[in-house]
DODO-327754 format. One record per residue: residue in one letter; y negated, x, z negated of N, C-alpha, C in turn. Coordinates in steps of 0.2 Angstrom, whole numbers, padded with zeros to 4 digits, always signed. Last residue first. Example, Ala and Ser with C-alpha at 12.3 -4.5 7.8 and 13.67 -1.06 7.14 Angstrom:
s+0011+0064-0035+0005+0068-0036+0000+0064-0039
a+0028+0066-0039+0022+0062-0039+0016+0066-0039
This chain:
x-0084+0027-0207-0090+0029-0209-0095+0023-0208
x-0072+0020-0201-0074+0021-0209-0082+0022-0211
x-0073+0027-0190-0072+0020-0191-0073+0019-0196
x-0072+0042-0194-0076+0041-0190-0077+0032-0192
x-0057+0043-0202-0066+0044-0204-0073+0040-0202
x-0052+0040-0191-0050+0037-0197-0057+0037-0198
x-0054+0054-0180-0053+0046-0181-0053+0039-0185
x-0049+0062-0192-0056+0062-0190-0059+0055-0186
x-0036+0059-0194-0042+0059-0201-0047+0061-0197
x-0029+0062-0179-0030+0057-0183-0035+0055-0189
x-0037+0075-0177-0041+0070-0175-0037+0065-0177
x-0024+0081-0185-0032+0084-0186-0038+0077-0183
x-0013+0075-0178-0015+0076-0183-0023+0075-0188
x-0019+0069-0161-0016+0074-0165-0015+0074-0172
x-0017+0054-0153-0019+0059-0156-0017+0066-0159
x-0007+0043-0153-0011+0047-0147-0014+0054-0150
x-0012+0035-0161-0006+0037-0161-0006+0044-0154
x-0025+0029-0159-0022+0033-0166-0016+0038-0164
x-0023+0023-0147-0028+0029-0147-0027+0032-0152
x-0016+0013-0151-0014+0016-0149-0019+0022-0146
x-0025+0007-0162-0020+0008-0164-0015+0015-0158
x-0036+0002-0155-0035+0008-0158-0029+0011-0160
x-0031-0008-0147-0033-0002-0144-0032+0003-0147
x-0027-0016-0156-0022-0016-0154-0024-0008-0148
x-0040-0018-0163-0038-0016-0166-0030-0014-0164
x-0042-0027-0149-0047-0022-0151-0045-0018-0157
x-0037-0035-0138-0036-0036-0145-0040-0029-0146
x-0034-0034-0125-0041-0037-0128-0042-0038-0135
x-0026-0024-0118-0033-0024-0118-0037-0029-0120
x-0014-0032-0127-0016-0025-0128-0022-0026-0128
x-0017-0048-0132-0014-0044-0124-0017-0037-0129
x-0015-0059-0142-0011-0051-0142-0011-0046-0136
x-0032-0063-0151-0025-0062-0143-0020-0058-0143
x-0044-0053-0155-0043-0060-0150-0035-0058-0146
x-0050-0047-0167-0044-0047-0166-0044-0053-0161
x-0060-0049-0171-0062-0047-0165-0055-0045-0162
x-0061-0054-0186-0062-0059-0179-0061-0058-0175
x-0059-0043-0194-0051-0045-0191-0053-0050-0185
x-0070-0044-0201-0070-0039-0192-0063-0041-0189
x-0077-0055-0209-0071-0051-0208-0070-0049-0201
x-0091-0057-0211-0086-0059-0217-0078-0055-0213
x-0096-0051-0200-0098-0050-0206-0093-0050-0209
x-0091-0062-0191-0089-0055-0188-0091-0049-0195
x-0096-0073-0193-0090-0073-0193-0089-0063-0193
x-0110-0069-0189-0108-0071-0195-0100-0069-0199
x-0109-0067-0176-0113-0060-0181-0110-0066-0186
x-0106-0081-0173-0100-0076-0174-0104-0071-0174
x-0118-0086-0176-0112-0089-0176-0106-0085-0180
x-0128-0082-0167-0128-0080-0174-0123-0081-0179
x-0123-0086-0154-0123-0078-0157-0124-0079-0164
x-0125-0100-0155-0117-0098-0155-0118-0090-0157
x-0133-0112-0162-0134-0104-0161-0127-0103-0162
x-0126-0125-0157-0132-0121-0155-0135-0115-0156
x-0112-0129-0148-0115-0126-0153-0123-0122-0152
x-0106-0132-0137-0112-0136-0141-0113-0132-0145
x-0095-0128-0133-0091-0133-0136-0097-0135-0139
x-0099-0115-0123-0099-0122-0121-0097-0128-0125
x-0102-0109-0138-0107-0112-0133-0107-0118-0128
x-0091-0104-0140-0094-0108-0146-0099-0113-0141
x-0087-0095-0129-0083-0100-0130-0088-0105-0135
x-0099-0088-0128-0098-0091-0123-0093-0097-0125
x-0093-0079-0141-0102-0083-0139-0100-0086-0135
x-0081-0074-0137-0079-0079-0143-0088-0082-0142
x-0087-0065-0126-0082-0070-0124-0083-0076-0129
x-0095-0057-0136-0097-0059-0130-0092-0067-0127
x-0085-0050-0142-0087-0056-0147-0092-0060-0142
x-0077-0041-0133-0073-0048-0135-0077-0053-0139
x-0088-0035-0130-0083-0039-0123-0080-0044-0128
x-0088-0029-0140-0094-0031-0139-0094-0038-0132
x-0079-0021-0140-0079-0025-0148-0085-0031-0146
x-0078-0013-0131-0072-0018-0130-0077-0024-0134
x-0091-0005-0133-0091-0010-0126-0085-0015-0129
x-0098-0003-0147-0091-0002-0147-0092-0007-0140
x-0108-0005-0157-0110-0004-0151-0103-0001-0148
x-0103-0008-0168-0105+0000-0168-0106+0003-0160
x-0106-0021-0173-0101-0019-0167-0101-0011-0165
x-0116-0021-0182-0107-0021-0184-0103-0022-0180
x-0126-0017-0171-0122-0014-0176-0117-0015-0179
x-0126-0032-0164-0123-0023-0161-0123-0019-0166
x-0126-0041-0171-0120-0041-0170-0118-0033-0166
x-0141-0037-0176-0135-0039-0180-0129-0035-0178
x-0147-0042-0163-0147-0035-0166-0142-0034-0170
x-0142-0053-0163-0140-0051-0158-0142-0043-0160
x-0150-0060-0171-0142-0060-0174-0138-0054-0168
x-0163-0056-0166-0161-0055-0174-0154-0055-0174
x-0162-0064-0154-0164-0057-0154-0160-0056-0161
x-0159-0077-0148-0155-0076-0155-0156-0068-0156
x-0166-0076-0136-0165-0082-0141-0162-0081-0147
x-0162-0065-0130-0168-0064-0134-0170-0070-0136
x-0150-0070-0128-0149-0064-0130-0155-0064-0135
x-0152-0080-0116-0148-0080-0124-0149-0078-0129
x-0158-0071-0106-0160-0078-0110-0157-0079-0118
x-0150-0061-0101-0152-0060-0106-0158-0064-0109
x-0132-0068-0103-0139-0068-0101-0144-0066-0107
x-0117-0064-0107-0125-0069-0111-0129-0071-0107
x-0114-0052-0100-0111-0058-0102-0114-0064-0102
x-0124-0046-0100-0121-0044-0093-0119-0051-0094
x-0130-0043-0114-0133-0048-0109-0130-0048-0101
x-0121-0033-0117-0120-0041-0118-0122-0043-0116
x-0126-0023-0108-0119-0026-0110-0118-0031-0111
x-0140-0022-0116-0138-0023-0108-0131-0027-0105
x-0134-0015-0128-0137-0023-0128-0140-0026-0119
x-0126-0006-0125-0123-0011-0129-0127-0016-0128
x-0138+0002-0120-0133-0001-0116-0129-0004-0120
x-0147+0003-0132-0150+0000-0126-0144-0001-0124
x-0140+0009-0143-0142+0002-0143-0141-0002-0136
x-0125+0018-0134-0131+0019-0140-0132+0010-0136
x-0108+0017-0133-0114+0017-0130-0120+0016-0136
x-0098+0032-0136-0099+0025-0137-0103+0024-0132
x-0094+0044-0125-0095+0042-0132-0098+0034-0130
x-0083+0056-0115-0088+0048-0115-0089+0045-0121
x-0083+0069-0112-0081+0065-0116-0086+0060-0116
x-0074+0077-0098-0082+0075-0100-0080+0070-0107
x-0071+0093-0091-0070+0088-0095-0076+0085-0098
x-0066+0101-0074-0072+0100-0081-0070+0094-0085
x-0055+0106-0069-0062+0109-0069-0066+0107-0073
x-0039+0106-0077-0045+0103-0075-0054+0107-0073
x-0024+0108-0084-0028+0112-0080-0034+0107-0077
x-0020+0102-0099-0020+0100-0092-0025+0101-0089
x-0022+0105-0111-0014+0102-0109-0013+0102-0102
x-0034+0107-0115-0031+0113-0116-0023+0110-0112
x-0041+0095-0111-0043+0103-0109-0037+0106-0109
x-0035+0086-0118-0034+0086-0112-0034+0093-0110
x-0040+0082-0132-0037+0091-0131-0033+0091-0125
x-0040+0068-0133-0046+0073-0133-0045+0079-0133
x-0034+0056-0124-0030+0063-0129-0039+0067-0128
x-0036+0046-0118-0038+0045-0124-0037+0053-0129
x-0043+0046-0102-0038+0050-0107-0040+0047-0113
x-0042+0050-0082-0047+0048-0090-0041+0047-0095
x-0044+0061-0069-0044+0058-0074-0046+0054-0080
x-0049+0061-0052-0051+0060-0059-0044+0057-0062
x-0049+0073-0038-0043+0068-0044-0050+0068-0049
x-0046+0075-0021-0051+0076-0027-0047+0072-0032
x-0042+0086-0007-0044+0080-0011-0047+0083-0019
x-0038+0099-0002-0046+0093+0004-0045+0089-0003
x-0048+0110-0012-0047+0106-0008-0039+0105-0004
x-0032+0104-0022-0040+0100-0022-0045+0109-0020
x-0019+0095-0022-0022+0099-0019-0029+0099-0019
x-0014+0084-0035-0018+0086-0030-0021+0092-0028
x-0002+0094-0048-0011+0091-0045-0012+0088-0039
x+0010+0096-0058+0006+0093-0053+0001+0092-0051
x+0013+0102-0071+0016+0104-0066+0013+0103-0059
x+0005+0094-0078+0005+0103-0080+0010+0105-0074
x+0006+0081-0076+0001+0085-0073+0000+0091-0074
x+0019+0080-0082+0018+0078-0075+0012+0085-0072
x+0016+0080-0094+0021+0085-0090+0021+0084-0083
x+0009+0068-0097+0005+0073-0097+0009+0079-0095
x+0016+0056-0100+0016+0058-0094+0012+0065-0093
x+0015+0053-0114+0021+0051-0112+0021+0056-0102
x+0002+0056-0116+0007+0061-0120+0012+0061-0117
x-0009+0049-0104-0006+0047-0109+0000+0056-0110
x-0023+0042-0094-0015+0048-0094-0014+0049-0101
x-0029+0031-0087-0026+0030-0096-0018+0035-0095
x-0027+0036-0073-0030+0032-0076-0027+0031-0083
x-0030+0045-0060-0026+0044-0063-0029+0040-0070
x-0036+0044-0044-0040+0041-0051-0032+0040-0053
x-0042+0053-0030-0036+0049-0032-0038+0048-0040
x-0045+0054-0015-0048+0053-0018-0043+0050-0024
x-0040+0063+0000-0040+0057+0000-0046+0059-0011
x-0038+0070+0014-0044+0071+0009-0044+0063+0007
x-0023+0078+0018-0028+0071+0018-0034+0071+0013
x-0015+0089+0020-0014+0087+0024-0023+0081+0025
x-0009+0088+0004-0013+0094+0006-0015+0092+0014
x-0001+0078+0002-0009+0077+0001-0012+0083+0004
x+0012+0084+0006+0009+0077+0009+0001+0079+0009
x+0012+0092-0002+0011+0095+0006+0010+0091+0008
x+0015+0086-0013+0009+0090-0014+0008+0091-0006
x+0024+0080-0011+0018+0076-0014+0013+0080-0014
x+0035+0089-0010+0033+0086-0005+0027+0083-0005
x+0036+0094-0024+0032+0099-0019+0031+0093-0012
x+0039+0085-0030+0033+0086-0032+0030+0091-0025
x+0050+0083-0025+0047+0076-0025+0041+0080-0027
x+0058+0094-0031+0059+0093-0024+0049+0088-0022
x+0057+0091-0046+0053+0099-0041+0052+0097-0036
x+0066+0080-0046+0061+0081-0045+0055+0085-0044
x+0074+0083-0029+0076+0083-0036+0071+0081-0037
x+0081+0071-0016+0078+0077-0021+0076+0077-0024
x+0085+0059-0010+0090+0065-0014+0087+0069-0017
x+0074+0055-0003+0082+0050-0009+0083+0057-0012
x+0063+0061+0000+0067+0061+0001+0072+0059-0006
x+0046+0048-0001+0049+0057-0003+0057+0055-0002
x+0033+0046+0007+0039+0042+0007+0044+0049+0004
x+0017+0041+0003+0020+0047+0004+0029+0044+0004
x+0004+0033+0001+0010+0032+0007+0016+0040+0009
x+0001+0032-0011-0004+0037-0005+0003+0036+0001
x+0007+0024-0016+0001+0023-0020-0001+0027-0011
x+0019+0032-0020+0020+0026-0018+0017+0023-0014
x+0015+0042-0025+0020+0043-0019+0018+0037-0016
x+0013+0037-0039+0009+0040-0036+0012+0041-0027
x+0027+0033-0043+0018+0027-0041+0013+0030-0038
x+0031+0046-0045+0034+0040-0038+0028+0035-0036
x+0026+0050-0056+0025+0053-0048+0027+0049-0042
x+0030+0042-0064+0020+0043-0063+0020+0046-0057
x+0041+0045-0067+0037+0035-0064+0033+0037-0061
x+0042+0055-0069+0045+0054-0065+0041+0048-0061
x+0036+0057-0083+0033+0060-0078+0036+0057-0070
x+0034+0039-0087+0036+0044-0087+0034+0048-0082
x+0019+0029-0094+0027+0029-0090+0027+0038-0090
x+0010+0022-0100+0015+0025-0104+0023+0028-0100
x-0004+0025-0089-0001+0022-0098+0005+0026-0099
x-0007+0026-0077-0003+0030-0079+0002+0029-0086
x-0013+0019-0060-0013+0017-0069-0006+0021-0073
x-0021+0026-0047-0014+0025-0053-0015+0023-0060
x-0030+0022-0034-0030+0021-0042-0024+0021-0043
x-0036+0033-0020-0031+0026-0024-0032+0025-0030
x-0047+0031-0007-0046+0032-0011-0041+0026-0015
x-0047+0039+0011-0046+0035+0005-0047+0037-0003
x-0056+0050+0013-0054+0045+0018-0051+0039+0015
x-0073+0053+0004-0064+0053+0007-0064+0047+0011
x-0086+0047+0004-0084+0055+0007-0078+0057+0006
x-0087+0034+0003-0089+0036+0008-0086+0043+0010
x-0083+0034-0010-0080+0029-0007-0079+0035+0000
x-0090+0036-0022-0087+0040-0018-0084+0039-0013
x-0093+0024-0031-0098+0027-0026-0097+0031-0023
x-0080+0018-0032-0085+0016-0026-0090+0019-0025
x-0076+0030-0042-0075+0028-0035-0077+0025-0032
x-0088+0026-0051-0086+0033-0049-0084+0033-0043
x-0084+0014-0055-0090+0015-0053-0090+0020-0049
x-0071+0018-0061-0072+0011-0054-0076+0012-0054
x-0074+0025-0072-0070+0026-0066-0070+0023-0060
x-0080+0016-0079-0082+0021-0076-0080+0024-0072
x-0070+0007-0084-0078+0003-0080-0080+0011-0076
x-0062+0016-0091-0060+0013-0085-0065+0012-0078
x-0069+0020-0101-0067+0025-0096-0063+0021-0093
x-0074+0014-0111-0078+0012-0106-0075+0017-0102
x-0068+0012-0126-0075+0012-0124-0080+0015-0118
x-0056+0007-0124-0062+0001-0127-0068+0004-0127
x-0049+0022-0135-0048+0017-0131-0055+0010-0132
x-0060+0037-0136-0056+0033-0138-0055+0026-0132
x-0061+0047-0120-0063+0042-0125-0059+0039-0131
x-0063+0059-0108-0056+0057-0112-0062+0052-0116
x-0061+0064-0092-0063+0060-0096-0060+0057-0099
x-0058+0077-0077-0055+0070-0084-0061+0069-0087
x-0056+0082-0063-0059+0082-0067-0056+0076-0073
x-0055+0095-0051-0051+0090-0055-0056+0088-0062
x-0064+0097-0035-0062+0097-0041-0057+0093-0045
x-0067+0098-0021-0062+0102-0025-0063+0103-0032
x-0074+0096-0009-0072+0092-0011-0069+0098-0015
x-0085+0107-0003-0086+0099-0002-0082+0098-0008
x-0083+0118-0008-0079+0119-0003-0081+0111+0000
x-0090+0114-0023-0082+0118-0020-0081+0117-0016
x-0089+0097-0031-0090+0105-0029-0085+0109-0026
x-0087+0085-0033-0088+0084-0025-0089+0093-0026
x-0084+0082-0046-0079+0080-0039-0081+0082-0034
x-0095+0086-0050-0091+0091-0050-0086+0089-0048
x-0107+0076-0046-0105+0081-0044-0099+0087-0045
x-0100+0065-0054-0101+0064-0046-0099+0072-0043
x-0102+0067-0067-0094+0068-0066-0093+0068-0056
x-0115+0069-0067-0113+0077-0068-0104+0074-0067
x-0118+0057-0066-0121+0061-0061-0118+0066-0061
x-0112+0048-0078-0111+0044-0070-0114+0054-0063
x-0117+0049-0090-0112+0056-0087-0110+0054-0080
x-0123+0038-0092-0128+0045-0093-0123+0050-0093
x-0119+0026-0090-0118+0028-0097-0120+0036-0099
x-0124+0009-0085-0123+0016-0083-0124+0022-0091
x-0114-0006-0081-0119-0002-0088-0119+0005-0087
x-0115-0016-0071-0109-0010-0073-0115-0005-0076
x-0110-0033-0068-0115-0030-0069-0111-0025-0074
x-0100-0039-0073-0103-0043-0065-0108-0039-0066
x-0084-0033-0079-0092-0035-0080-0098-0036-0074
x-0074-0027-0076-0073-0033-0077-0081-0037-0079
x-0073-0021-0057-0076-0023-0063-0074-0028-0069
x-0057-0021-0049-0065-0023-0050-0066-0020-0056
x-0049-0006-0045-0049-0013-0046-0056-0013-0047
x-0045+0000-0028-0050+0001-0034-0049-0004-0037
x-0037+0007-0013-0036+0003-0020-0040+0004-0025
x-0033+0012+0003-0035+0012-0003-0037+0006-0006
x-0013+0006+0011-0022+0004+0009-0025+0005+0001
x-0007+0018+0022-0007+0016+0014-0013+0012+0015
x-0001+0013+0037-0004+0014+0033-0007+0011+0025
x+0016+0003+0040+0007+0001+0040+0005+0009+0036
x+0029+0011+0047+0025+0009+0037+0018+0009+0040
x+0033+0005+0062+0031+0011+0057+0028+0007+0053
x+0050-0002+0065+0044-0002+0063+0039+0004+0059
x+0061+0007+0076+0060+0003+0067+0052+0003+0068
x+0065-0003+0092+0062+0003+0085+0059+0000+0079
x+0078-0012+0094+0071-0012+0093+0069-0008+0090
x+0092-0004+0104+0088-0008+0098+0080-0008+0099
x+0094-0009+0121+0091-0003+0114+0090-0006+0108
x+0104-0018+0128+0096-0019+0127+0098-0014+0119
x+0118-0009+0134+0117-0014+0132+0107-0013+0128
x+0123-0004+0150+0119-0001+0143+0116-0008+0141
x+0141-0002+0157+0136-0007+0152+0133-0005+0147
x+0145+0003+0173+0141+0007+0165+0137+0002+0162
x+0158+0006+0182+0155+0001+0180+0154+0005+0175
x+0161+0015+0196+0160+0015+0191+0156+0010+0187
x+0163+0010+0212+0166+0017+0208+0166+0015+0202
x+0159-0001+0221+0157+0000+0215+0164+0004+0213
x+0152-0009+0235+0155-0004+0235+0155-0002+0228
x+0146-0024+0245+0144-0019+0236+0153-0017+0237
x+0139-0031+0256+0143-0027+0255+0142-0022+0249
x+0128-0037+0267+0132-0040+0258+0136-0037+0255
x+0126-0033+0278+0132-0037+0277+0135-0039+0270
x+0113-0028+0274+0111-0035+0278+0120-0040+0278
x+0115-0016+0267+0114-0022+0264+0114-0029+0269
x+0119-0003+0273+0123-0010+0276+0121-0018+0273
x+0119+0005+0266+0116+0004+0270+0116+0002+0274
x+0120+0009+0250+0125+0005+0254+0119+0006+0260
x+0125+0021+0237+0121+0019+0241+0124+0014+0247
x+0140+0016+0224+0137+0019+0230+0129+0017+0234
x+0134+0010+0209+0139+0012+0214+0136+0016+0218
x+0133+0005+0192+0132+0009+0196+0136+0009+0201
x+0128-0007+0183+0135-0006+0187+0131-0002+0192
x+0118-0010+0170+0120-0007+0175+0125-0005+0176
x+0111-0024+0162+0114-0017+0159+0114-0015+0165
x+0108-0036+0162+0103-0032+0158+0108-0027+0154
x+0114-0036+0175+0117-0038+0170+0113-0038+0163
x+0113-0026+0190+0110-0027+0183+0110-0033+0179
x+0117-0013+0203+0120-0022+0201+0116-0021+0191
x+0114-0003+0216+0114-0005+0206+0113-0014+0205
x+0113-0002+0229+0119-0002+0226+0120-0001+0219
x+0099-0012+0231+0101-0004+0231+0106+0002+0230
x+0103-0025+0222+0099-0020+0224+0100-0011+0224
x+0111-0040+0214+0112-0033+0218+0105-0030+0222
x+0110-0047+0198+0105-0047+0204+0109-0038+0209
x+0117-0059+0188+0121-0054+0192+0114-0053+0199
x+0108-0069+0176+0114-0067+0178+0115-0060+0183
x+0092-0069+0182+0094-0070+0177+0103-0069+0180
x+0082-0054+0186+0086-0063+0186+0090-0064+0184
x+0069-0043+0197+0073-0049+0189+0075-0053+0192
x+0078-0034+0208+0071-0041+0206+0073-0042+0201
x+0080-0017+0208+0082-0023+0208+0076-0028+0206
x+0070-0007+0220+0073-0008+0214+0072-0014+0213
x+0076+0004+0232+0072-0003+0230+0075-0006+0223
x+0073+0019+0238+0077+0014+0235+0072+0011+0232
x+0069+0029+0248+0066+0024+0245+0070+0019+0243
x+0080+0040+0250+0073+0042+0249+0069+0037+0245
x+0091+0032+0256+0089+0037+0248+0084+0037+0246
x+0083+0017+0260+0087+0023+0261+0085+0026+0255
x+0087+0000+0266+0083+0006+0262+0086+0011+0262
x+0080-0009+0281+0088-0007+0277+0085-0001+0272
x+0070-0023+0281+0070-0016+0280+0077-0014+0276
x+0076-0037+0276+0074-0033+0284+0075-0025+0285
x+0087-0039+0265+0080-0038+0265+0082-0033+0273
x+0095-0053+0256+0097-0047+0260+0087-0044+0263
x+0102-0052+0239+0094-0053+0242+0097-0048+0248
x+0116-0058+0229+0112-0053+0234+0108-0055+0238
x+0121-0063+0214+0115-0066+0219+0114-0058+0225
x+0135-0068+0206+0133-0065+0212+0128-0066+0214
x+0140-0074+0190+0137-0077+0198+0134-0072+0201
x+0155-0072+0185+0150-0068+0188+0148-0073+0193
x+0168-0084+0183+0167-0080+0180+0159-0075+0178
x+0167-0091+0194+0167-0094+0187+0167-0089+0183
x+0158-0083+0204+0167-0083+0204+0168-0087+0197
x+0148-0089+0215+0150-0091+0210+0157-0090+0208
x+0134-0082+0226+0145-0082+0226+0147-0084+0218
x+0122-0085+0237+0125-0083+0232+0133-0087+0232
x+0111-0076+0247+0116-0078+0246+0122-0077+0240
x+0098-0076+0257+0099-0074+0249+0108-0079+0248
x+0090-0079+0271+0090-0072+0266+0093-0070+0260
x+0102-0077+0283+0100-0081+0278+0096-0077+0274
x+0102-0077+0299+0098-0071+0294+0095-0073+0289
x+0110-0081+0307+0105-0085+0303+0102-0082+0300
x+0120-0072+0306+0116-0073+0313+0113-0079+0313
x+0125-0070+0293+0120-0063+0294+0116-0068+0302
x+0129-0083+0291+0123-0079+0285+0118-0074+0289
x+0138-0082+0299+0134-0087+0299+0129-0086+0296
x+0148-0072+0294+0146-0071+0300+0138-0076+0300
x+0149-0078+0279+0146-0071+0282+0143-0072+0288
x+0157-0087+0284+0152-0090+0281+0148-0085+0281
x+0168-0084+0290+0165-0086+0295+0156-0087+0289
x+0176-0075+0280+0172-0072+0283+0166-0076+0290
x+0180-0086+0273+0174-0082+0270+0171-0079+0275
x+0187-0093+0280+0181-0097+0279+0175-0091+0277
x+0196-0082+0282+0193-0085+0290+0188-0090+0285
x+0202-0083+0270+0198-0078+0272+0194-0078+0280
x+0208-0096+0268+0204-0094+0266+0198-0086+0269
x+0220-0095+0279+0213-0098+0279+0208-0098+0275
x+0226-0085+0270+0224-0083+0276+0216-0087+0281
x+0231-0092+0260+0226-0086+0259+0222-0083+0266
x+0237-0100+0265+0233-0103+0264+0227-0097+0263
x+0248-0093+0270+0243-0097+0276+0237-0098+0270
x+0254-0089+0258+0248-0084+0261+0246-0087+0266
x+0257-0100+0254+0253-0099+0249+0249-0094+0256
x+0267-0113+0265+0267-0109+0260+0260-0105+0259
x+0267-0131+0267+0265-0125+0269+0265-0119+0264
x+0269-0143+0260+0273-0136+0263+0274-0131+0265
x+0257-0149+0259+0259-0147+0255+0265-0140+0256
x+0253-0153+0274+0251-0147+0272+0253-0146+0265
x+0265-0162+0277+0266-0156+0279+0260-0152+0276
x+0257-0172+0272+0263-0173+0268+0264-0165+0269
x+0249-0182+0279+0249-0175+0274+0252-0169+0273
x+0255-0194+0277+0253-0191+0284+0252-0184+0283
């Protein structure tokens, strides 16, 4: 019955197409549809037709939505098709020159959190005051407020760490941060970049390391920060003849086992930390012990401070081996090992970590040394 609309040729058909389109227009606008949408399978088309026609002066800016939204002759894509102003919106009418796809911006890079300052603990739950705690305060803090460098040299094991921590927490308050560098055995290079690392300084790939020293320097010149270079060593001590913290606004401790720091590396004052006499050797171990233990075995416990030459490591490590006898029953654990520690000091040898072997300490406080204070070092352990 049909039959005849197959034969019909193409542009009738195009022709009735555009009489649907335009009749669906017509009907839109004298219905005053508000919103009318066109699916090409490709783009769907949303236009919002709005009472108020807008004009240059007040353009209206597009509605969110999701695919194709028209307003104000900018079509948005979560991009823009720029065209002509139209002032015809009520007919639907998009007029487009120039098509512009700004694709969503990257994310900004994130900025580097803030450095956080760093102290380690204590290793003793109680911090044995060693009678240079007030003269090393005030010469960090001389000059201008803040501006000094200062060091503190000892043999290894006997206490330039624990003092160090003490230092800075009790200086906490009058920098803005403080860091800690652990220097031992690394190179000048290493020692600068942990230190970069350390203060949130970000130094330039490519430069040299003059370059890296001058940026670290105009970094900190900027911060009143608080910095603790920690077991400066022979290996890294070109560093610090070249480098300092700006001091002022910051402040630097050092500690060392070279006792001719003074003369290697420019500082405000040098403090040498000596052993500890009786009373803090035997406060020391009662940190450990208790000082119930302690004057339960008074005699063995006097004993074991002199053949411990009141030495804080020698004292940390026979404290630990008391504690171990102890929890296995033994009943006089201090007299125990005062005994052992008679018959052969090798006891104190605990372990092979560096920091608890105690003859693995000096060895590397020997080696360190000069000549001349090696045989005075010797002497000294001897006597």
């Amino acid at each position: 019955m049909f039959d005849f609309l197959v034969q019909l040729p193409a542009w009738f058909w195009l022709i009735v197409l555009g009489v649907i389109l335009a009749l669906a227009f017509f009907l839109a606008r004298h219905f005053r549809v508000k919103s009318l949408k066109v699916n090409t399978g490709i783009l769907e088309i949303e236009a919002e037709r709005k009472d108020k026609k807008p004009t240059a002066s007040t353009p209206e800016s597009a509605s969110p939505a999701s695919g194709v939204s028209v307003s104000g002759g900018t079509l948005d894509v979560q991009g823009n098709v720029v065209g002509h102003d139209s002032q015809m919106r009520d007919q639907y009418t998009i007029r487009a020159e120039q098509v512009i796809f700004n694709p969503q911006p990257d994310a900004p890079t994130p900025v580097a959190p803030p450095p956080r300052d760093y102290v380690p603990q204590h290793v003793a739950s109680v911090y044995v005051q060693r009678g240079i705690e007030t003269q090393v305060r005030e010469r960090l803090l001389a000059g201008n407020g803040v501006a000094a460098i200062v060091s503190v040299y000892a043999p290894g094991g006997v206490g330039k760490t624990e003092l160090a921590i003490q230092i800075s927490n009790e200086l906490r308050a009058q920098f803005e941060k403080t860091f800690w560098i652990d220097c031992n055995d690394k190179t000048p290079e290493a020692a600068l970049d942990d230190t970069a690392r350390a203060v949130g300084c970000a130094l330039t790939p490519n430069a040299d390391y003059e370059g890296h020293i001058y940026e670290l320097a105009a970094y900190l010149g900027q911060r009143r920060y608080l910095l603790i270079f920690d077991d400066v060593r022979a290996d890294n001590v070109p560093l610090f003849q070249q480098f300092m913290p700006p001091a002022p606004p910051c402040a630097a401790l050092l500690t060392s086992r070279l006792t001719e720091i003074s003369h290697l590396i420019p500082t405000n004052a040098v403090f040498h930390l000596k052993t500890m006499n009786e009373t803090q050797a035997r406060a020391l171990l009662e940190t450990t012990l208790t000082r119930e233990r302690v004057d339960a075995e008074a005699d063995a416990a006097a004993r074991l401070l002199e053949r411990c030459r009141f030495h804080p490591l020698a004292l940390d490590i026979a404290a630990r081996m008391i504690l171990k006898l102890a929890n296995e029953g033994v009943k006089q654990p201090l007299a125990a090992i005062e005994k052992r520690v008679a018959q052969n000091l090798d006891a104190l040898a605990a372990g092979s970590d560096e920091r608890s072997n105690l003859f693995a300490v000096f060895a590397i406080s020997y080696d360190d040394l000069v000549q001349a204070d090696q045989t005075r070092f010797v002497g000294d352990e001897r006597a």
